[in-house]
C-alpha positions in Angstrom: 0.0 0.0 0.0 1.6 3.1 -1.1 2.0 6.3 1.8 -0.6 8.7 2.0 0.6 11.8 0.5 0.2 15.5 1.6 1.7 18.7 0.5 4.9 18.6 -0.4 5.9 21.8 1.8 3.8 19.9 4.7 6.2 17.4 4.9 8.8 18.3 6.9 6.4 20.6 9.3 7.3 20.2 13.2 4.5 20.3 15.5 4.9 22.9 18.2 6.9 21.5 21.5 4.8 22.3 24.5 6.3 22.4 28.2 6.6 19.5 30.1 3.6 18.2 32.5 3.3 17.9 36.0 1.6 14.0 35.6 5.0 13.3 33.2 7.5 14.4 35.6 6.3 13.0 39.0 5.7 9.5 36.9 10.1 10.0 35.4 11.2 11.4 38.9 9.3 9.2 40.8 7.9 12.7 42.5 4.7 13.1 45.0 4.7 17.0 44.5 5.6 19.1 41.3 5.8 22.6 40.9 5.1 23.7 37.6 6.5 27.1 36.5 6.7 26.5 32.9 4.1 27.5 31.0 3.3 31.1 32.2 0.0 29.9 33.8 -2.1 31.6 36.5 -0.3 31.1 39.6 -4.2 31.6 41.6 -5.9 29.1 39.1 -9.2 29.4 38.0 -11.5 32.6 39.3 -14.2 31.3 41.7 -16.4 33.2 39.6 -15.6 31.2 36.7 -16.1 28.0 38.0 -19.4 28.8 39.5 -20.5 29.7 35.9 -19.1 26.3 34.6 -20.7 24.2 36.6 -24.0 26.4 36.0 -24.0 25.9 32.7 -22.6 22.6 32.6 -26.6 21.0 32.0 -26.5 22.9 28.4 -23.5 21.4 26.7 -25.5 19.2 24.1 -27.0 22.5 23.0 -24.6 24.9 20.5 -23.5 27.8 21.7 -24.2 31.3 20.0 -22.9 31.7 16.8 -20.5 34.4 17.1 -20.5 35.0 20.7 -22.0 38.3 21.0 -22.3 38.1 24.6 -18.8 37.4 25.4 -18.2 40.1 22.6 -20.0 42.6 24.6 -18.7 42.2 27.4 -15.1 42.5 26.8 -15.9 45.5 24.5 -17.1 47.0 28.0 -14.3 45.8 30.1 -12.0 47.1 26.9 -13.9 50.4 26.4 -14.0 49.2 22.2 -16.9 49.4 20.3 -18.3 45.9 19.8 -17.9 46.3 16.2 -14.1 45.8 16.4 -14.5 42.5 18.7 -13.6 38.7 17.7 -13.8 36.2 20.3 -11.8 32.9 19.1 -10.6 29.4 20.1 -7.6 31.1 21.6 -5.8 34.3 20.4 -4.3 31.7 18.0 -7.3 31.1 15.9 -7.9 35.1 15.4 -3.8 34.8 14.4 -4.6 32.2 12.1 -7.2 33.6 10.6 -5.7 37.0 10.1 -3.2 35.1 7.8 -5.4 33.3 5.9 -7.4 36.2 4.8 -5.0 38.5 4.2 -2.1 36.7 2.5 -1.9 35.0 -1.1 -0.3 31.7 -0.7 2.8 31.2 -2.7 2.7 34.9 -3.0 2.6 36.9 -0.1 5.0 36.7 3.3 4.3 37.2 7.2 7.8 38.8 8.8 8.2 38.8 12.4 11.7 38.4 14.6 13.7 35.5 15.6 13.3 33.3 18.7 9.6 34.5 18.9 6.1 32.2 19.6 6.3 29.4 17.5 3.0 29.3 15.9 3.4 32.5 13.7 5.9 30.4 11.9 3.5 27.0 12.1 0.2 28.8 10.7 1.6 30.7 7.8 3.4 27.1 6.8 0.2 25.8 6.9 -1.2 28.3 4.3 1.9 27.8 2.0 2.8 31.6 3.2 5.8 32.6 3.0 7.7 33.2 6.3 10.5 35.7 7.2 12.2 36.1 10.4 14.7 39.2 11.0 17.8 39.5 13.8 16.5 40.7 16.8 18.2 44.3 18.2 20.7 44.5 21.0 19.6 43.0 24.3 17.5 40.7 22.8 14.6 43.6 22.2 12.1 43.6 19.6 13.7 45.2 16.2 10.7 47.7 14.9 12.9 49.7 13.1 14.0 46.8 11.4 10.8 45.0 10.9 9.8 48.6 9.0 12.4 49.3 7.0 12.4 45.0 5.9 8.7 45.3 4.9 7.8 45.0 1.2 5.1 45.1 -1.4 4.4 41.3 -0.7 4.2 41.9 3.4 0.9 41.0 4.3 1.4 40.7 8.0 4.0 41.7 10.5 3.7 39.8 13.9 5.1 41.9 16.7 4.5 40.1 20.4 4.6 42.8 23.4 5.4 41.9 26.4 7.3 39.4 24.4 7.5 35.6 24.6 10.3 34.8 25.7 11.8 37.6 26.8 9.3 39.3 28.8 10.6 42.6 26.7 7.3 45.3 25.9 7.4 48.1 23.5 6.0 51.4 24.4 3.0 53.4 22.5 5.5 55.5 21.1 7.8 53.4 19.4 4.9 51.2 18.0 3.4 54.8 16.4 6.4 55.6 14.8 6.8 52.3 13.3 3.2 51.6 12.0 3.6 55.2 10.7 6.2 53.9 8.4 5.1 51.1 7.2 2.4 50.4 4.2 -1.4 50.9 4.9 -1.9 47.4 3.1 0.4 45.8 5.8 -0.8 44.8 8.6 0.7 45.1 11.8 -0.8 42.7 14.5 0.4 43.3 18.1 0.3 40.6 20.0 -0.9 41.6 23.2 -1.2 37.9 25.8 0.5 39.7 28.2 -0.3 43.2 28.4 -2.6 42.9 31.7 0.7 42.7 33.4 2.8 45.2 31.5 3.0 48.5 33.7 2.5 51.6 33.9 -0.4 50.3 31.6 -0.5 53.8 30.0 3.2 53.3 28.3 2.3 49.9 27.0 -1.5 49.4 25.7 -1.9 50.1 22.4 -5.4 50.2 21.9 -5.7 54.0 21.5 -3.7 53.4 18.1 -6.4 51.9 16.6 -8.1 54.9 15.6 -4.8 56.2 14.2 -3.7 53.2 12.5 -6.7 50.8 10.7 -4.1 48.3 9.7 -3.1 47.7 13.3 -4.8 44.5 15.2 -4.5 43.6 18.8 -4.8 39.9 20.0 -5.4 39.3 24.2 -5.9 35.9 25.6 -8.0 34.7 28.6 -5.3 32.1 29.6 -2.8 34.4 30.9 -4.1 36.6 33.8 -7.7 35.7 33.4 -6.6 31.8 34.4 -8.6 30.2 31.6 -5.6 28.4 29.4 -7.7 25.1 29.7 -11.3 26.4 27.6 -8.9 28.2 25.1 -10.5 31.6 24.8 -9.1 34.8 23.2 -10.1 37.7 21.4 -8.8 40.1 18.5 -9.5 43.8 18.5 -9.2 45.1 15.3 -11.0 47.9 12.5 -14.6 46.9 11.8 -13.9 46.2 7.9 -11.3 43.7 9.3 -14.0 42.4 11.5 -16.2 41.7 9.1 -14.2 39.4 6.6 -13.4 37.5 9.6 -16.7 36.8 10.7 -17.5 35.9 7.0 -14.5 33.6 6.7 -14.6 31.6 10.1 -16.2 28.5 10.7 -18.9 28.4 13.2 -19.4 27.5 17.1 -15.3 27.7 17.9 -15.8 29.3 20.7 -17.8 26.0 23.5 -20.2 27.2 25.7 -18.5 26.8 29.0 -15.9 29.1 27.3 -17.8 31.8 26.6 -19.6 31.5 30.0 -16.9 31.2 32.1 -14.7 34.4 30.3 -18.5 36.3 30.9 -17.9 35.7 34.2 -14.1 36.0 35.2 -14.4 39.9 33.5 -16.7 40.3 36.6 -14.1 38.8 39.1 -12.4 42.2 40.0 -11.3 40.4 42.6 -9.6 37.9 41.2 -7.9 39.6 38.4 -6.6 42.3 40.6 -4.9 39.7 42.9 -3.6 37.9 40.0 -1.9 41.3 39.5 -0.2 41.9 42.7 0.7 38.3 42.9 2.4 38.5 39.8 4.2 41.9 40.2 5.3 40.8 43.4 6.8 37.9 42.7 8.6 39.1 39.1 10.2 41.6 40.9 11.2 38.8 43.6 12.4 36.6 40.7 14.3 40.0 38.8 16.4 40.7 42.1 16.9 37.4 43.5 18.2 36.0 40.5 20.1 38.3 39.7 21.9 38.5 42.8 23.0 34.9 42.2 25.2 36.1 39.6 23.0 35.1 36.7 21.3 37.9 33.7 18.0 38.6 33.9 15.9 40.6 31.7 13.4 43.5 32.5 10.1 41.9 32.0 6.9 43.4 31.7 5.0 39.6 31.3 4.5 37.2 34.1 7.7 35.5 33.9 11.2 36.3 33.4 13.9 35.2 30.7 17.8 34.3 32.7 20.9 33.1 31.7 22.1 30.9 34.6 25.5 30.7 35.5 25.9 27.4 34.8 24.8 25.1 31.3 20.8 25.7 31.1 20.1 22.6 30.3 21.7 21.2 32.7 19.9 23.9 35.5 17.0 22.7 34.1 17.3 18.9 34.7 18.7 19.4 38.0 15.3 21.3 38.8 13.3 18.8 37.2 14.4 16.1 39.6 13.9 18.5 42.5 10.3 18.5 41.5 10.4 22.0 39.2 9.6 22.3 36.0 10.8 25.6 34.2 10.7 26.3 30.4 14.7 25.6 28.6 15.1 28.4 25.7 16.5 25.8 23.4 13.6 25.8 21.1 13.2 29.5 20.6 17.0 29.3 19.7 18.3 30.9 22.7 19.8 27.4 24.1 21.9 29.7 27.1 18.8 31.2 28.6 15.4 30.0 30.7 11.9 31.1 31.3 10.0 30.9 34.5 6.9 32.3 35.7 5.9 33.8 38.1 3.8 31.5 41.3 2.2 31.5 44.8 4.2 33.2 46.9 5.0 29.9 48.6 6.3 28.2 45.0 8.3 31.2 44.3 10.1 30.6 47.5 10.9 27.5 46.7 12.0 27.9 43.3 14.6 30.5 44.4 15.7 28.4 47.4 15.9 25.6 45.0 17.7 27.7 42.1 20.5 28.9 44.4 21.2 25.0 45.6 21.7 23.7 41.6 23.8 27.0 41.1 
């Protein structure tokens, strides 16, 4: 029987390498507690609020959910101050990502551009739509190159991915220096700003870009409910974005991606004041832990705006990271993202971040 063929460019795609899970490592180890900081995953969990909703709604699963979502749309365009108009609820952020490429570029024609040892699936969904993909140096210190990215873009540009706070790196751009480079760079192109961390980047002020929309038409924001609203498990996200743009998504997408305990439960968590806003503190209190700490023990850390921090340990990171994981702590290794010398690890309770650091200075 002869091999079932695919495209030809589909055949030497890599899947995307996810973190490592707390069920794999206490089965290798031999472990009865795991601490998993790997994954930049609500150190709280789940919103109480959230959970009531779930289990509220639970009874209605057999039915579909609203095509479209316009409750969940309306109620992050209040929490957001947008107009509805410019909302898109997805699977994910990653479906509104994947959806912006494959309505805006030509296959075999057009290219996405974004910078090196960035998120992983910028590369995977414009493979998948035969999209060409281009990837410039990153600028000194490991920061995001806008100048580059502008001055690299072309007439076949459809799309330039820019990630603030950045993945890995924990690096944000300001308001400023995303203006001047959107300023420069074609209307036709667009520039999407992705955005999964910007509930922790502060002063919020310097770092939100949603009062460019108005300026810029081409510009698209993508936020994420997994992050600081503790949801990673439904996979819910939205994109904010001109109405026009809206439109010929919500013409192109397939229906009922977003479940209904999705939808339900991100209704609910906007509520939870309470719970975002300790999710907040916890966070900033521990990343500046982390950003001192670490760096006292000798190793570089950089200024992160996200919920986790990038370092380069003082010894192999590889080898840092195994000697964790036997210890019972997973972390993220760089080597994937192409920045084999460095970790990630984000931020937890107060009680895991103790922990880790106590745990970090021992294999150091």
């Amino acid at each position: 029987m002869s091999a079932i063929k695919v495209r030809s460019d589909m055949m030497d795609s890599q899947p995307y390498a996810p973190g490592l899970t707390i069920e794999e490592i206490k089965e290798k180890y031999g472990l009865d507690t795991v601490i998993k900081l790997a994954s930049n995953e609500n150190p709280l969990g789940a919103s109480p609020m959230a959970l009531k909703a779930i289990n509220r709604h639970a009874p209605s699963v057999f039915r579909y959910p609203h095509n479209g979502n316009p409750r969940l749309n309306e109620a992050i365009a209040r929490r957001t101050g947008v107009p509805v108009e410019q909302i898109i609820s997805g699977n994910g952020s990653d479906e509104i990502l994947d959806l912006l490429v494959r309505i805006k570029a030509n296959p075999g024609q057009d290219e996405v551009m974004t910078y090196e040892s960035c998120f992983s699936m910028y590369r995977l969904m414009s493979h998948l739509c035969a999209v060409n993909f281009r990837q410039i140096p990153r600028a000194d210190g490991h920061k995001q190159p806008l100048k580059a990215l502008a001055d690299a873009v072309t007439e076949k540009t459809a799309l330039v991915f820019l990630t603030s706070p950045d993945n890995p790196t924990g690096l944000a751009v300001t308001v400023d220096e995303v203006r001047e480079m959107a300023a420069s760079i074609p209307e036709q192109t667009l520039l999407v700003i992705d955005e999964a961390y910007i509930e922790f980047a502060h002063p919020a002020e310097k770092y939100d870009m949603r009062g460019l929309l108005n300026e810029f038409p081409n510009i698209v924001l993508t936020r994420t409910f997994s992050k600081a609203y503790g949801l990673a498990g439904l996979r819910i996200g939205y994109g904010i974005m001109s109405p026009q743009l809206a439109e010929y998504i919500k013409s192109a997408r397939a229906p009922f991606t977003v479940n209904l305990l999705a939808e339900e439960a991100a209704i609910a968590v906007l509520e939870d004041e309470a719970f975002f806003n300790t999710t907040i503190d916890v966070v900033l209190r521990g990343r500046e832990l982390f950003t001192d700490e670490i760096r006292n023990m000798g190793c570089e850390v950089l200024d992160s705006q996200a919920n986790f921090i990038m370092f380069k340990p003082t010894r192999d990171a590889l080898q840092v990271f195994e000697e964790l994981l036997k210890r019972g702590i997973i972390v993220r290794p760089l080597k994937s993202f192409g920045l084999g010398e460095y970790i990630r690890v984000n931020v937890g309770t107060d009680h895991e971040n103790k922990i880790f650091l106590k745990t970090l200075k021992e294999v150091l």
